[in-house]
C-alpha positions as CSV (number, residue, x, y, z in Angstrom):
1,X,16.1,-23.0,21.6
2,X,13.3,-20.8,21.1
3,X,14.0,-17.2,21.8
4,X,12.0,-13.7,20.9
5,X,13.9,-10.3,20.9
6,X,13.1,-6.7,20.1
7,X,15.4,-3.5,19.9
8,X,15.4,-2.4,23.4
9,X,15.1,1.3,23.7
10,X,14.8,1.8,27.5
11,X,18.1,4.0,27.5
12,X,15.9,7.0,26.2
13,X,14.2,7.4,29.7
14,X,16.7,8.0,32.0
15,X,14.8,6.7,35.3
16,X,13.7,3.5,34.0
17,X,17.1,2.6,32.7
18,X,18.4,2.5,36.0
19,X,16.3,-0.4,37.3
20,X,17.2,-2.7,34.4
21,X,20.4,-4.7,33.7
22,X,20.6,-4.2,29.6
23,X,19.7,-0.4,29.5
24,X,19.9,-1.2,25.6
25,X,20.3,-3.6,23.6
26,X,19.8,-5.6,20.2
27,X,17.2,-7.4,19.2
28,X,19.6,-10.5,19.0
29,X,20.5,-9.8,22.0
30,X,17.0,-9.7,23.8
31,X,16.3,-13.2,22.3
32,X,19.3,-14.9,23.6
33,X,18.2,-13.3,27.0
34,X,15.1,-14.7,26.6
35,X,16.2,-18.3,26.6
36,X,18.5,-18.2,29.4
37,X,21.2,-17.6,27.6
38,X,21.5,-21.2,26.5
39,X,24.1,-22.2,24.5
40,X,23.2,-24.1,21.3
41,X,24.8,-26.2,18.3
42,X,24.1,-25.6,15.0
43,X,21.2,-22.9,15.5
44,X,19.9,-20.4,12.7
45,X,18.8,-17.4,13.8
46,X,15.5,-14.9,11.8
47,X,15.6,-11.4,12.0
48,X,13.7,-9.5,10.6
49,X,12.7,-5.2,10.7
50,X,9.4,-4.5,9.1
51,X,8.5,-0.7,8.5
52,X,4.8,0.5,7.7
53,X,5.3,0.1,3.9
54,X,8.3,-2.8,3.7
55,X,11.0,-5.0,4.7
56,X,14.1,-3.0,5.8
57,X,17.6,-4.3,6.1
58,X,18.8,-5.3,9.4
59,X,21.8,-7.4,9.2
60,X,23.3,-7.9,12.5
61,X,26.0,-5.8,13.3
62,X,29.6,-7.3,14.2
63,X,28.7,-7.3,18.4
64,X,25.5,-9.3,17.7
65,X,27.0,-11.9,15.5
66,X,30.0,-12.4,17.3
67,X,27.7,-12.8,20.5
68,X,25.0,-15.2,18.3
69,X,28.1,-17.1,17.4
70,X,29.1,-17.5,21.5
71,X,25.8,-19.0,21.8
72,X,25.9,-21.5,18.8
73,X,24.2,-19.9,16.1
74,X,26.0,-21.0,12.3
75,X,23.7,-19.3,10.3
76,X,21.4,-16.0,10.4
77,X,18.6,-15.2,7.7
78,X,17.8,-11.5,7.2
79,X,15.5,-9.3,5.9
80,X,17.2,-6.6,3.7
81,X,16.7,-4.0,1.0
82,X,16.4,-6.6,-1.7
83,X,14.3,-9.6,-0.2
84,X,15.8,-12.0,2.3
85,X,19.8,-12.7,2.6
86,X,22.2,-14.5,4.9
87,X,25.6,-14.6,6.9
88,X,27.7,-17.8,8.2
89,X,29.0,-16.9,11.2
């Protein structure tokens, strides 16, 4: 499973958030969306939040990992304010 996901920020415009399903959400989210919503076994999931000048922390927060783990994922590498880390979910 291959999936690509961005923070979602449709719920600032009021009209247009009426004509999608998510009117916000993660970018974990938005890559499990992007494959179907498979399920997988044993995935590891990137993330990453670059800024103009560096690499900013963006650990997942408690809904994203318990809805990465629903859908498989053991294991999530992160970009954070010291380099890269990562979670076992």
């Amino acid at each position: 499973m291959i999936g690509l996901g961005v923070n979602n920020q449709i719920k600032t415009h009021s009209v247009a958030s009426k004509h999608y399903d998510y009117p916000y959400i993660h970018a974990e989210f938005d890559a499990i969306k992007s494959t179907g919503f498979k399920k997988t076994k044993k995935a590891t999931a990137y993330v990453a939040r670059y800024s103009l000048s560096d690499y900013n922390m963006c650990k997942p927060c408690k809904s994203c990992q318990a809805f990465l783990r629903k859908f498989g994922v053991k294991k999530v590498f992160f970009t954070s304010n010291n380099g890269i880390d990562s979670i076992c979910l």
